[in-house]
C-alpha positions as CSV (number, residue, x, y, z in Angstrom):
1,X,0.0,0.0,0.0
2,X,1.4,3.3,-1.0
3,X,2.1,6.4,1.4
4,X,-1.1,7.8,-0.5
5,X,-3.7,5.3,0.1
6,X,-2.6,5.0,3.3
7,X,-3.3,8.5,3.9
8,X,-6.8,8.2,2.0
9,X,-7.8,5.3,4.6
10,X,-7.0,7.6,7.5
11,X,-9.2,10.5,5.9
12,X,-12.1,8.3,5.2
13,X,-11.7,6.6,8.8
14,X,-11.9,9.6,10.5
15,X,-15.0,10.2,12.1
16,X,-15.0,13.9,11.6
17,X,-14.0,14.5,8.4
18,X,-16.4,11.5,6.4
19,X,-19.3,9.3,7.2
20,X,-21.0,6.6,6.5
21,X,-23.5,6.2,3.6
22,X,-25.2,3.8,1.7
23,X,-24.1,3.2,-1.9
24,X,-26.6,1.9,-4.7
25,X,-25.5,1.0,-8.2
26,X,-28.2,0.5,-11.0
27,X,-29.8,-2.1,-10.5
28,X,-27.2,-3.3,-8.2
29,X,-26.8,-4.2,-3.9
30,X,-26.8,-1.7,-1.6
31,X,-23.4,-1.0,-0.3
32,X,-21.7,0.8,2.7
33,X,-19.1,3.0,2.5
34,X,-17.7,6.2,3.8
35,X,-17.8,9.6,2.2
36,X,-16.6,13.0,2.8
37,X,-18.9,15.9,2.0
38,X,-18.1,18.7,0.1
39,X,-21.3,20.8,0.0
40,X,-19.7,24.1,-1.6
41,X,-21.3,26.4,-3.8
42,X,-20.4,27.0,-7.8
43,X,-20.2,30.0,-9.5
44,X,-20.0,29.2,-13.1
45,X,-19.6,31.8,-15.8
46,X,-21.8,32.1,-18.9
47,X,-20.7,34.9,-20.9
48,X,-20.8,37.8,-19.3
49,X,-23.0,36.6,-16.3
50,X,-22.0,34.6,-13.3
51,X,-24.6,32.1,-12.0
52,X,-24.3,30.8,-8.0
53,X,-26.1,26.9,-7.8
54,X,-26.3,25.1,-4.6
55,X,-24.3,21.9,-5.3
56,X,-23.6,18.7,-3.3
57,X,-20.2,17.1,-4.0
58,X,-18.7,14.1,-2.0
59,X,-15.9,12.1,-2.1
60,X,-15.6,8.5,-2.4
61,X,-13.1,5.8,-2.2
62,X,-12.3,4.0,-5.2
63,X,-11.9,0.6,-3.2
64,X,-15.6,0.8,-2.2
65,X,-16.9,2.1,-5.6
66,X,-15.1,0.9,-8.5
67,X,-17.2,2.4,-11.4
68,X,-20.0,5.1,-9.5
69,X,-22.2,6.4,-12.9
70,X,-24.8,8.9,-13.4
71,X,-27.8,7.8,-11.9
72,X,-26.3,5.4,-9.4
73,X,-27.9,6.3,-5.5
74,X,-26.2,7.5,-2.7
75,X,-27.8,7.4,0.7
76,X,-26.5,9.7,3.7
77,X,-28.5,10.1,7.3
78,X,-31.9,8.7,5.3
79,X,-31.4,11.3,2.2
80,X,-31.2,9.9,-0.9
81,X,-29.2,11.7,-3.8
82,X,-28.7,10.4,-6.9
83,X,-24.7,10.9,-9.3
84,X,-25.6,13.8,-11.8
85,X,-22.6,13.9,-14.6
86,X,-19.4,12.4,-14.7
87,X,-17.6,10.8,-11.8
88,X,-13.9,12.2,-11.7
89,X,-10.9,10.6,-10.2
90,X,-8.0,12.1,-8.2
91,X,-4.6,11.9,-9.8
92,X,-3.7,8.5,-7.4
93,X,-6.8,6.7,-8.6
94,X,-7.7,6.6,-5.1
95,X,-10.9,8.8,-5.0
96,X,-14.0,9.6,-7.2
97,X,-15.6,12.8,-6.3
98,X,-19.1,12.7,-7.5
99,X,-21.6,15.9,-7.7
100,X,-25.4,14.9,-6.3
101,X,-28.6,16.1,-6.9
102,X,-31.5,15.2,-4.0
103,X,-33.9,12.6,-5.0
């Protein structure tokens, strides 16, 4: 195990920096795993105009979700959210972060 994932398993273990949540592919088991919440806002520019949107962004470990896609459900403290958009990895292939909409 590299120094990185290592450090990724401390992050994720931490009980004040992630949680646990409840992982749904299509059509697929549930699964736990732990996430760590983002929740920031994004200004995105179109043209001349900036527009602010509410967004909810979490990480999640690769080694609990190998292949998250849109439409696949997470579940945290009884919300439901579904993946909206493409799933990116970090530069270690350690962690997807995943923008959510509510259900």
């Amino acid at each position: 195990m590299s120094i990185f994932a290592a450090a990724i398993d401390n992050l994720f273990a931490d009980p004040n920096i992630a949680r646990d949540a409840v992982y749904i592919a299509d059509g697929g088991a549930p699964v736990l795993i732990r996430v760590v919440m983002r929740r920031a806002d994004e200004i995105t520019g179109f043209g001349e105009a900036r527009l602010w949107s509410e967004t909810t962004r979490v990480d999640l470990r690769v080694a609990e979700a190998a292949n998250p896609r849109p439409g696949d459900r997470i579940e945290i403290d009884g919300e439901g959210f579904l993946i909206q958009g493409e799933p990116v990895r970090d530069r270690e292939r350690l962690v997807w972060t995943v923008d959510l909409r509510p259900v």
